[in-house]
N, C-alpha and C positions, 0 to 999 in steps of 0.2 A: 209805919208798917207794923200790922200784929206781930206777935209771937206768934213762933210755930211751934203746935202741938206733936210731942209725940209719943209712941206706943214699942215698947217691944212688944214682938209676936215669935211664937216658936212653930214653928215648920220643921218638916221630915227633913228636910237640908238645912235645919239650921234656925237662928234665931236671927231676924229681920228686922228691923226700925224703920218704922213709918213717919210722916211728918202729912200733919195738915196745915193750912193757913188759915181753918176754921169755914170753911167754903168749898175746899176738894183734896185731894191725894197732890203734893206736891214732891212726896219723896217715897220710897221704898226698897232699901235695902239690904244687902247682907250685914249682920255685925257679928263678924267672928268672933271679935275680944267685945262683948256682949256690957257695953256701958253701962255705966253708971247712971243710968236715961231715967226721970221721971217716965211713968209711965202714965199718961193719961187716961182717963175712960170716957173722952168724947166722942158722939155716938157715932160719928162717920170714921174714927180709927177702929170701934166696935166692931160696925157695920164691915170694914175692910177685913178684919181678922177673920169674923164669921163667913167671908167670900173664899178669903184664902181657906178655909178648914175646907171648906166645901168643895175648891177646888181639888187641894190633895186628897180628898178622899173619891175625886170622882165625882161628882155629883155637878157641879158647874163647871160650863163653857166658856162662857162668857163673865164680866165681871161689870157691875152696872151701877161703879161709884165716879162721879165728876174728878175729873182728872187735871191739872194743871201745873205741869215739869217745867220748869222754867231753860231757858236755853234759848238761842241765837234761831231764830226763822229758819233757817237752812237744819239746824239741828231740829225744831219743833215739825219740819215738814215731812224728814224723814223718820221720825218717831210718827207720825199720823200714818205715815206709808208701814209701819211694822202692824198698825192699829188693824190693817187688811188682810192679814195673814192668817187664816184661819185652823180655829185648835186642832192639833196635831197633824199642820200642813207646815212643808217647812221651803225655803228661797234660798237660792245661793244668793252670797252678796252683788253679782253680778245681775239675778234676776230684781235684785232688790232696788238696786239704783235706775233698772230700767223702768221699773214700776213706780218710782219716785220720778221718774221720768228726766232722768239726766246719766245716762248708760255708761256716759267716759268718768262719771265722777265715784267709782266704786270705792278708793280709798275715803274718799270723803265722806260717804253712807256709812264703811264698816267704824270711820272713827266717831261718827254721830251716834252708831249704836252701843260705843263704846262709853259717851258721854251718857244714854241713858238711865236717867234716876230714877224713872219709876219700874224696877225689876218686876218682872211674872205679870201682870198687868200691861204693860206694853210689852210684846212679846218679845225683846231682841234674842230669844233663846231660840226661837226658829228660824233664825241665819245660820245658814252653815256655808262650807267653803263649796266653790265650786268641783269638787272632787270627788263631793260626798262624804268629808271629814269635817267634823263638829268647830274647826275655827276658834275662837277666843271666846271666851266669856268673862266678862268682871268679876261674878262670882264664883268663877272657877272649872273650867271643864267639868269638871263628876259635876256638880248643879246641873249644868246644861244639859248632859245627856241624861240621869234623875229627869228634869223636867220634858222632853223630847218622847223618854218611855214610858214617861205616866200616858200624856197624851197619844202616843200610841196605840197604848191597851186600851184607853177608854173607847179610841175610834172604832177597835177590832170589836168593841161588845155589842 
């Protein structure tokens, strides 16, 4: 197996680490205590950074680099089911499991989106609880709602 390439990126929430296998996006996430990472300049962690600027600033909705999170079927499925949620539409974990189409297994959707490595890119920041309160985030509640009211604003323009 190759090495994985990777990238720091700096974002309005922070600074992120990306990983490639040379082929697609296989990781993306927060690095608060900001490693000591080679930073590569291969063109599809480029390519990712210049998605991500674009995103924070507005400008993209979508993100159109090959994706490949490694993880258990049941985790890859319900990650393809976050893939459906569109920018600044958000699911309770309950409507999320029903649309992964297995309604009794909600604990087991919210922990798959908890195993989620590819951050902002698979969306799991658009689950929120059934209550209407923002629920868990890996990277931290303030991210989650950050990214919730970016795409908000964008949707109201």
């Amino acid at each position: 197996m190759e090495p994985l390439l990777s990238r720091l990126i700096d974002t309005p929430i922070g600074t992120m680490i990306a990983a490639s296998d040379g082929a697609s996006i296989v990781s993306l996430d927060f690095a608060d205590d900001a490693p000591d990472a080679e930073s590569s300049a291969f063109p599809l962690l480029l390519r990712l950074e210049e998605e991500l600027k674009e995103y924070f600033e507005g400008q993209r909705r979508t993100f159109d680099l090959p994706l490949n999170p490694h993880g258990t079927p049941f985790q890859k499925g319900v990650w393809e089911t976050l893939l459906t949620i569109g920018y600044g539409e958000t699911l309770s974990y309950a409507q999320e499991a029903e649309r992964f189409g297995n309604p009794k297994a909600v604990r087991a959707v919210a922990n798959a989106n908890g195993r989620n490595p590819i951050a902002i890119l698979i969306p799991c920041h658009r689950v929120i609880a059934t209550g209407g309160g923002l629920g868990g985030y890996t990277g931290g509640v303030e991210k989650k709602a950050f990214l919730l009211t970016l795409e908000r604003q964008q949707n109201s323009r």
